[in-house]
Phi, psi and omega in degrees: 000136186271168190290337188273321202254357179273326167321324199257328244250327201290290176336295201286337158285319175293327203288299179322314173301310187286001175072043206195129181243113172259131203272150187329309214284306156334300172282330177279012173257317163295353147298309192296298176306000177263310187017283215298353184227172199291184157266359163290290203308336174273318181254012148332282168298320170287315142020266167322324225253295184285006157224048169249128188269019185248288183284330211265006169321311190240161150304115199345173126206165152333078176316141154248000000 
């Protein structure tokens, strides 16, 4: 499986916990905004993210 699509399959599944279906135009702005990391380093992170029992509440976003 390439790193692009274990990325979206990850993404979809997490969106998916969360009751939340992300549409096409949606995953390609978190593909873009992702770039910059591994497919690790991503599902790492949501990984970490959905099973924290503080943060992992909601569905990710974007810290400012």
């Amino acid at each position: 499986m390439d790193d692009q699509k274990r990325v979206v399959e990850t993404l979809t599944a997490v969106a998916s916990l969360y009751k939340q279906d992300l549409a096409p135009g949606v995953i390609s702005i978190w593909l873009q905004a992702l770039d910059r990391f591994s497919a690790d380093q991503i599902v790492g992170a949501l990984t970490a993210h959905v099973t924290d029992p503080e943060r992992g509440q909601f569905m990710p976003k974007r810290r400012m």
